[in-house]
MOPAC internal coordinates of N, CA, C and O (Angstrom, degrees):
PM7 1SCF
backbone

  N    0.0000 0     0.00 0     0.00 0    0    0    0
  C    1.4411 1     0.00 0     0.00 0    1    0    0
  C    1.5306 1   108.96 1     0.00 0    2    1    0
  O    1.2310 1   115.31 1   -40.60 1    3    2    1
  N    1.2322 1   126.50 1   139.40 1    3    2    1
  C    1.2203 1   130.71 1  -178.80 1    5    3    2
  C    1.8531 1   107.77 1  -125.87 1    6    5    3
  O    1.2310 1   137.69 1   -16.79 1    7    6    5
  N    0.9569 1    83.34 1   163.21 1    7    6    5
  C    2.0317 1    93.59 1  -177.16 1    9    7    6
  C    1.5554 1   118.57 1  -122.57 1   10    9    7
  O    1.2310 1   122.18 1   -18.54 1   11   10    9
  N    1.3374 1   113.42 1   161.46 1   11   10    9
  C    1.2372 1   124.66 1   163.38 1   13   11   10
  C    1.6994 1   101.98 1  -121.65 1   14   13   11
  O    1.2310 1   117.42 1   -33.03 1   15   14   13
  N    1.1000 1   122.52 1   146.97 1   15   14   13
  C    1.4228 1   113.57 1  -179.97 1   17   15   14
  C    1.7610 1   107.45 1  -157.38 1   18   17   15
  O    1.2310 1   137.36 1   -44.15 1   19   18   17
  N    0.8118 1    83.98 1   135.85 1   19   18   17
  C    2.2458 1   104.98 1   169.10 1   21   19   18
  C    1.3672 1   102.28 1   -95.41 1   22   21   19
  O    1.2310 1   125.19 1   -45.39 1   23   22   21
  N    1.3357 1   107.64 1   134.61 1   23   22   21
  C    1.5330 1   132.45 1  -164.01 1   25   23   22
  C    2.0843 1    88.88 1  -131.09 1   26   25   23
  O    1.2310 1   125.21 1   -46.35 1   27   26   25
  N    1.4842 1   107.61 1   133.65 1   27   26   25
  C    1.2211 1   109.89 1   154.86 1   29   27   26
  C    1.5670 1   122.47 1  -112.83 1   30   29   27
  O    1.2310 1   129.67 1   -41.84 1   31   30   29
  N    1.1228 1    98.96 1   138.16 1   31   30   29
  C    1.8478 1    94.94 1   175.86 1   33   31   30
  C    1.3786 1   105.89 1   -72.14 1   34   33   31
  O    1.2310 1   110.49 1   -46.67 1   35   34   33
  N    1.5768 1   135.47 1   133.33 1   35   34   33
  C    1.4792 1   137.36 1   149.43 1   37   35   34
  C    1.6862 1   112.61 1   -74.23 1   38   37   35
  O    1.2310 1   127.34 1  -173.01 1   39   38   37
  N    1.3013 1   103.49 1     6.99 1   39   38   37
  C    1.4598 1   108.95 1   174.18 1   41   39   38
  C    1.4683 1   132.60 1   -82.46 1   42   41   39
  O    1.2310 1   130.62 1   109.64 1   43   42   41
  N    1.3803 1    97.12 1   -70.36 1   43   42   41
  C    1.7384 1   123.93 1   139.75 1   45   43   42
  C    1.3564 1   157.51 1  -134.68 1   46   45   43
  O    1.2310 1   134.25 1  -137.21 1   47   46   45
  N    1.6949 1    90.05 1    42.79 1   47   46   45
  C    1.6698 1   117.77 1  -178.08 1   49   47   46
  C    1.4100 1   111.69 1    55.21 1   50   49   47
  O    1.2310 1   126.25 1  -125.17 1   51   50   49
  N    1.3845 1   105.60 1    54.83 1   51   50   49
  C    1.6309 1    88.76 1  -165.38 1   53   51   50
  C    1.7155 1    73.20 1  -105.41 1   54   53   51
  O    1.2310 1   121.58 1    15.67 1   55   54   53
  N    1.8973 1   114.57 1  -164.33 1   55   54   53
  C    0.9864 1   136.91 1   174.70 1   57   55   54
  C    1.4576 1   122.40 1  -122.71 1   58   57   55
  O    1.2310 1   107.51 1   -58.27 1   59   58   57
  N    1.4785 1   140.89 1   121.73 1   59   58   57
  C    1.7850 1   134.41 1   173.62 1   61   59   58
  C    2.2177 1    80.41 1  -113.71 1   62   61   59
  O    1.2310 1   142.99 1   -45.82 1   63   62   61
  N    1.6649 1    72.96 1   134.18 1   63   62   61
  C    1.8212 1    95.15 1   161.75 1   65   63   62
  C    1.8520 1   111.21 1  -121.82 1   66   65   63
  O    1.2310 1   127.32 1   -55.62 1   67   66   65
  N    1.0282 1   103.52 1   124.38 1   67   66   65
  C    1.3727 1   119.71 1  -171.06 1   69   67   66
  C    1.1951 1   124.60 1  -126.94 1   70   69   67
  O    1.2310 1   114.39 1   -18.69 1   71   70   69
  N    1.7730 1   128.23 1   161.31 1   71   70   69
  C    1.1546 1   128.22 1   150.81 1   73   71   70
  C    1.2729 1   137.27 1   -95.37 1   74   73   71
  O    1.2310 1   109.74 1     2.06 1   75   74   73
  N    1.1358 1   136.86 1  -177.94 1   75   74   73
  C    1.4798 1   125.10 1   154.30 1   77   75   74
  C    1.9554 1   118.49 1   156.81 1   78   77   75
  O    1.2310 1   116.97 1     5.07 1   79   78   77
  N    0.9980 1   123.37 1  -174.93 1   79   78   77
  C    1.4207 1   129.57 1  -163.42 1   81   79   78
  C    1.4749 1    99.30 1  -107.47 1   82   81   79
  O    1.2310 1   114.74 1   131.85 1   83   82   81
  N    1.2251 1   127.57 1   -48.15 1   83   82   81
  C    1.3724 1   116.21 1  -165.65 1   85   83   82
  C    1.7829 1   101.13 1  -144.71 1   86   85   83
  O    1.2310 1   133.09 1   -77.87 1   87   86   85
  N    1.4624 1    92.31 1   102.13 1   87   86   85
  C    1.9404 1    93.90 1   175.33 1   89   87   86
  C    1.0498 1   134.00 1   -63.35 1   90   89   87
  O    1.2310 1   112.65 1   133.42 1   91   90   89
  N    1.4734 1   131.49 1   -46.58 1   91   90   89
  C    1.0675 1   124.19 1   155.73 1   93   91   90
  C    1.3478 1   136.64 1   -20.37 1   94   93   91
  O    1.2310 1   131.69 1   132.93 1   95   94   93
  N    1.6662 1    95.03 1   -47.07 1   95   94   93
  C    2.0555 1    91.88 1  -178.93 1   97   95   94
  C    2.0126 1    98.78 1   -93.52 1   98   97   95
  O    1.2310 1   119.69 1  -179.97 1   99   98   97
  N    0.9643 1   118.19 1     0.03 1   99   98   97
  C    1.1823 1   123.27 1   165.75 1  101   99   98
  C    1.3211 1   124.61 1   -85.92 1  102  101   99
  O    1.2310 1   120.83 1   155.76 1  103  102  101
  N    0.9179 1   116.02 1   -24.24 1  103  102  101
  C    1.6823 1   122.69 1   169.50 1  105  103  102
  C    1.7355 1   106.27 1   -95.76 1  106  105  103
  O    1.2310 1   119.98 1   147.27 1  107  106  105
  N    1.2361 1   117.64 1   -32.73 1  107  106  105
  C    1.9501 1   112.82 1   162.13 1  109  107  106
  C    1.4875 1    92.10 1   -38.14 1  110  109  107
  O    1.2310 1   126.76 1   109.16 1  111  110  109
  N    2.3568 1   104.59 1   -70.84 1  111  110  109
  C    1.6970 1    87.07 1  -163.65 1  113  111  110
  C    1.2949 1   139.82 1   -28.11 1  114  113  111
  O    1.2310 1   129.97 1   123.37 1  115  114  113
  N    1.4594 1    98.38 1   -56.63 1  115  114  113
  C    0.9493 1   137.70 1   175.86 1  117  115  114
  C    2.0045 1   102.55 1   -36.89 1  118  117  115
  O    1.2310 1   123.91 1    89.72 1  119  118  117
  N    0.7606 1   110.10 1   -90.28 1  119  118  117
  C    1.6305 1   127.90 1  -169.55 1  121  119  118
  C    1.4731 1   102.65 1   -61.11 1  122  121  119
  O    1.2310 1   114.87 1  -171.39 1  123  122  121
  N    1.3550 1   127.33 1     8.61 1  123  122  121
  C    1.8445 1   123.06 1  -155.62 1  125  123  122
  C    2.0537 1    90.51 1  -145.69 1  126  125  123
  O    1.2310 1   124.53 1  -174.01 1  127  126  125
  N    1.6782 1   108.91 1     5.99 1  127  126  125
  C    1.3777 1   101.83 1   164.11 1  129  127  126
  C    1.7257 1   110.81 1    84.49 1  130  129  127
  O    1.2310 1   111.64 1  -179.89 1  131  130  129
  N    1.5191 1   133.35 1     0.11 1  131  130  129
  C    1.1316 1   135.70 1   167.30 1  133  131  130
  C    1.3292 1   118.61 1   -84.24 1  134  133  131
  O    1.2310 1   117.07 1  -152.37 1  135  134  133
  N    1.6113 1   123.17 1    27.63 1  135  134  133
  C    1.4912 1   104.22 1  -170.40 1  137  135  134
  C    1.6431 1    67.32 1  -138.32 1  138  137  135
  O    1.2310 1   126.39 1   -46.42 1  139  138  137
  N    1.7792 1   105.32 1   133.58 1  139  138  137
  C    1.5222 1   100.56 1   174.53 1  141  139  138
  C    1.3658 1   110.43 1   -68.03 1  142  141  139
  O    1.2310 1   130.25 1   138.80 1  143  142  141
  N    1.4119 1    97.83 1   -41.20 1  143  142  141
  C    2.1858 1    97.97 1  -167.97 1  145  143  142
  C    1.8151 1   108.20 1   -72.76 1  146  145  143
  O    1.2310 1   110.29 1  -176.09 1  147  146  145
  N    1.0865 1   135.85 1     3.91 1  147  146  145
  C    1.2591 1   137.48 1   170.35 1  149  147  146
  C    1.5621 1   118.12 1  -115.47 1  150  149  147
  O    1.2310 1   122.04 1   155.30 1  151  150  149
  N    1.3001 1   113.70 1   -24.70 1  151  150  149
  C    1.7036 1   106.22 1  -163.50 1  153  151  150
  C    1.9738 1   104.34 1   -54.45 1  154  153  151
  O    1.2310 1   122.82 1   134.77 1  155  154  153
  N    1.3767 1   112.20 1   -45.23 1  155  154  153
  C    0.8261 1    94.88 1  -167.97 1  157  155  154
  C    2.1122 1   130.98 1   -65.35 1  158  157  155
  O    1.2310 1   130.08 1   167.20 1  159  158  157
  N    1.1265 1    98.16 1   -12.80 1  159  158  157
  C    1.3062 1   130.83 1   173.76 1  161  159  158
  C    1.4909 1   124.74 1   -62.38 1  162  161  159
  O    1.2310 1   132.42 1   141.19 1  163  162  161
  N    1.6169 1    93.61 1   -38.81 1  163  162  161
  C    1.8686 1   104.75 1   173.33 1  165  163  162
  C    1.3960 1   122.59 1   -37.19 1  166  165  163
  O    1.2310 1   112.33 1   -46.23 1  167  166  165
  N    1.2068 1   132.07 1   133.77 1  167  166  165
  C    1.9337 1   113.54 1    13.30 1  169  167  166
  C    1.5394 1    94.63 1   -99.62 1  170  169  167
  O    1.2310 1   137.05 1   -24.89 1  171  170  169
  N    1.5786 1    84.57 1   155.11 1  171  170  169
  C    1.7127 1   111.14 1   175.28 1  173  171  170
  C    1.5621 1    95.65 1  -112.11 1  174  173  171
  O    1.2310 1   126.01 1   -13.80 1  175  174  173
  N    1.1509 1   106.05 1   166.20 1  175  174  173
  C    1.2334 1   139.09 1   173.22 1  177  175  174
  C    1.4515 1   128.76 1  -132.93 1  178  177  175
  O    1.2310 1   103.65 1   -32.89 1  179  178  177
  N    1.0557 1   147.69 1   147.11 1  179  178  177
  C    1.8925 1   153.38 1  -146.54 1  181  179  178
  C    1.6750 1    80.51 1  -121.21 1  182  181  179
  O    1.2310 1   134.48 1   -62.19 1  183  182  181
  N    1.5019 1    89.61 1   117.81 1  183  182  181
  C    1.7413 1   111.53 1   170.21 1  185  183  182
  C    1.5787 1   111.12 1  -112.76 1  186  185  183
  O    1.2310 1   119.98 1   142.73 1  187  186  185
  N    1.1865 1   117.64 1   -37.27 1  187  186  185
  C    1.2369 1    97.78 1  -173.21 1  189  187  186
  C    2.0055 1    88.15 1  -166.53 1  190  189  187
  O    1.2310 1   121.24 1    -9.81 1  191  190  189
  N    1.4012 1   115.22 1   170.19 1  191  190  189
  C    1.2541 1   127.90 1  -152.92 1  193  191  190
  C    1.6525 1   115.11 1   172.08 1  194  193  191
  O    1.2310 1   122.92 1   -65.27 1  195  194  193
  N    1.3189 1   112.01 1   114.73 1  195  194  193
  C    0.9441 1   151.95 1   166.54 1  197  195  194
  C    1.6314 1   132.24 1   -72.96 1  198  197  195
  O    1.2310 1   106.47 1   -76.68 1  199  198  197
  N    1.4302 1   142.76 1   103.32 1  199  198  197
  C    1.4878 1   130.32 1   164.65 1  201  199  198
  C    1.2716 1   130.81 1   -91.53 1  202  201  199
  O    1.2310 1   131.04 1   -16.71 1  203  202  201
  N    1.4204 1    96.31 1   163.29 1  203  202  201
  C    1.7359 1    83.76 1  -159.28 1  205  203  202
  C    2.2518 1    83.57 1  -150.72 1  206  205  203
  O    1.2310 1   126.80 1   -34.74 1  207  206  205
  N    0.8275 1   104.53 1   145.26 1  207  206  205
  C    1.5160 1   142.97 1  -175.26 1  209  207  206
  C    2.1558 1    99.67 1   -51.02 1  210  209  207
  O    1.2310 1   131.96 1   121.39 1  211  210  209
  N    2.1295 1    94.52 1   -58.61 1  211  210  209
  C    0.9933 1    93.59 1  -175.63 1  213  211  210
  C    1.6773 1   110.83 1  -154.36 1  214  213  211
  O    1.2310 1   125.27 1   -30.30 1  215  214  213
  N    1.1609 1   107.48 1   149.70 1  215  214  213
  C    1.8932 1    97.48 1  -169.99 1  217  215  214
  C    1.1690 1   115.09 1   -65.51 1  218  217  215
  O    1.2310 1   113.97 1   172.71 1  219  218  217
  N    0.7786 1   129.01 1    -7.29 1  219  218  217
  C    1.8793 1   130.97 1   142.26 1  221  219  218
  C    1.4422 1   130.59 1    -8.22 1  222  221  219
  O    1.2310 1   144.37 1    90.23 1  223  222  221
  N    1.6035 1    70.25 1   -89.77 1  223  222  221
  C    2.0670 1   101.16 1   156.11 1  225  223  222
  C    1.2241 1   106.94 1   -66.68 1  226  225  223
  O    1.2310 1   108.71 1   148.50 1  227  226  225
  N    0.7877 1   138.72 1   -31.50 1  227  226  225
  C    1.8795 1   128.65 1  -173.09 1  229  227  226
  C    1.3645 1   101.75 1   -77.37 1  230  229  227
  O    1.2310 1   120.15 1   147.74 1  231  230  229
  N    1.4515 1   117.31 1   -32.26 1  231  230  229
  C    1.3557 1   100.86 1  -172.65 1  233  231  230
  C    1.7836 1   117.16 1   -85.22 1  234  233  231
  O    1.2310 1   126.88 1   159.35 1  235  234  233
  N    1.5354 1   104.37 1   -20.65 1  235  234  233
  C    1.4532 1   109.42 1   177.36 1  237  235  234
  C    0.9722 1   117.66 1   -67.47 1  238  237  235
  O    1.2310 1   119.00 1   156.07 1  239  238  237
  N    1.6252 1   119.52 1   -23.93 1  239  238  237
  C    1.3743 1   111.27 1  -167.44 1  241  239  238
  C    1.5199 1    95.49 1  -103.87 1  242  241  239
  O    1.2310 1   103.34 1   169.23 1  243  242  241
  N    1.3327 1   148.23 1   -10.77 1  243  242  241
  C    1.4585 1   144.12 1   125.87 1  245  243  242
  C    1.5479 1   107.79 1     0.68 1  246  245  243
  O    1.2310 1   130.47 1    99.54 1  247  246  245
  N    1.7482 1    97.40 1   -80.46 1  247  246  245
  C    1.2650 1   107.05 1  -169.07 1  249  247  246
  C    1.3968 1   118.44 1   -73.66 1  250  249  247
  O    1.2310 1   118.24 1   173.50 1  251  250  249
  N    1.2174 1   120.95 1    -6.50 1  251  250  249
  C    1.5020 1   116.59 1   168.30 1  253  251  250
  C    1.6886 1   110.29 1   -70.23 1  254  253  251
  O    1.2310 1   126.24 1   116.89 1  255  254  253
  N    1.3914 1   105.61 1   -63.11 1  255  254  253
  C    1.5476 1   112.60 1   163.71 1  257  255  254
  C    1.6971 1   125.92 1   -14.49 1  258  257  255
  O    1.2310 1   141.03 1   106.88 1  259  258  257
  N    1.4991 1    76.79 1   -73.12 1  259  258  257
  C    1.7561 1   100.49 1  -179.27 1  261  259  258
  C    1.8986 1   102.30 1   -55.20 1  262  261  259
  O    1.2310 1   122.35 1   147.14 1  263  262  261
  N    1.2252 1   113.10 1   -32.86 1  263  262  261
  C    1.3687 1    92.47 1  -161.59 1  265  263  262
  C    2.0872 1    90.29 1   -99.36 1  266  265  263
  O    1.2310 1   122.84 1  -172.89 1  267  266  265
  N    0.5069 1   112.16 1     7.11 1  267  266  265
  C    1.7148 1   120.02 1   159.11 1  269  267  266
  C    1.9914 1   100.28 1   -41.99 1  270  269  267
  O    1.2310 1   127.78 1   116.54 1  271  270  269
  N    1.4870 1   102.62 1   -63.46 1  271  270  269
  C    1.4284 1   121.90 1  -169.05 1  273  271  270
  C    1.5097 1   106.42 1    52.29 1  274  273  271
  O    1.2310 1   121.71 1  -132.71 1  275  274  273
  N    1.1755 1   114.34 1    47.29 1  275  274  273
  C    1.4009 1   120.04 1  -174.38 1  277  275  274
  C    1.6595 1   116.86 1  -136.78 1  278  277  275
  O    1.2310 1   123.03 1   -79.15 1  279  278  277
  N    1.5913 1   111.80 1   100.85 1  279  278  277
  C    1.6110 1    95.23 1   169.52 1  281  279  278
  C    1.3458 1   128.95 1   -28.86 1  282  281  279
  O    1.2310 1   124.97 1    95.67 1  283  282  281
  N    1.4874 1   108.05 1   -84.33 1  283  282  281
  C    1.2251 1   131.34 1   172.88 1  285  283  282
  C    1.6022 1   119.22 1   -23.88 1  286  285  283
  O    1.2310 1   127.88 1   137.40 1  287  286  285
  N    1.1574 1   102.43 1   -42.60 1  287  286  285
  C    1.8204 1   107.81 1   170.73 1  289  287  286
  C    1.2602 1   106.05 1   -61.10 1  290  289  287
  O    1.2310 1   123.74 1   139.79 1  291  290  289
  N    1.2083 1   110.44 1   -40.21 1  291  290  289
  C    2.2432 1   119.55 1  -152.83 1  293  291  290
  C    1.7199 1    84.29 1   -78.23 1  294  293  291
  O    1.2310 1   116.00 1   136.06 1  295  294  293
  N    1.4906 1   125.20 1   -43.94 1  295  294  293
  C    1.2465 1   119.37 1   173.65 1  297  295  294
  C    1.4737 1   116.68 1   -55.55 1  298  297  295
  O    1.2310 1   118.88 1   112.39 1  299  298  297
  N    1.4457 1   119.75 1   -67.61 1  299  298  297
  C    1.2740 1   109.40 1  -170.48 1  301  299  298
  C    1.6479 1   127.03 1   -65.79 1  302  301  299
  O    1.2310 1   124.71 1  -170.55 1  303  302  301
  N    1.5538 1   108.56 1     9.45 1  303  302  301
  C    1.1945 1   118.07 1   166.69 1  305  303  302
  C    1.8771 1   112.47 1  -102.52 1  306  305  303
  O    1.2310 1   107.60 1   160.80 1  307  306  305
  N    0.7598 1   140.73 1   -19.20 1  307  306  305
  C    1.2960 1   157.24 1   163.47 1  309  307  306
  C    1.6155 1   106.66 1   -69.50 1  310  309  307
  O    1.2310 1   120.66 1   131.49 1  311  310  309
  N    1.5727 1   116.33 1   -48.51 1  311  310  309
  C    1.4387 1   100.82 1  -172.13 1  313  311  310
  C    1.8592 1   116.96 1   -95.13 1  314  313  311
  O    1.2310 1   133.85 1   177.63 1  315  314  313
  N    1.8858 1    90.83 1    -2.37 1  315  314  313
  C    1.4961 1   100.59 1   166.50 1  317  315  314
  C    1.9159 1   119.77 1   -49.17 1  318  317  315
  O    1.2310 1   120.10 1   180.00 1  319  318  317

């Protein structure tokens, strides 16, 4: 099983959209300073998450997200 997942910063509410196989140890990275484009942002938190069959699909629908470039979208999919 693979994921798509929304990460919130408790720093400055920002948003990271991602892929990956196993969240938990992806959100440690994440929160433990191994992800260059997030460390400074820590701590994150797991907002919302998605499954997907195969990282394929996990990654398209990443990039669909991502290319949204829209708060307000990343919200109204999270509070769906």
């Amino acid at each position: 099983m693979y994921f798509v997942y929304i990460l919130a910063s408790l720093k400055n509410n920002s948003y990271y959209v991602g892929s990956c196989e196993d969240i938990e140890e992806r959100l440690s990275r994440h929160n433990n300073g191994y992800v260059r484009s997030t460390k400074v942002f820590t701590p994150w938190k797991l907002v919302y998450k998605e499954k997907y069959d195969t990282l394929s699909l996990a990654r398209k629908r990443e990039l669909q997200i991502k290319l949204w470039k829209s708060r307000e979208a990343i919200e109204r999919l999270i509070l769906k």
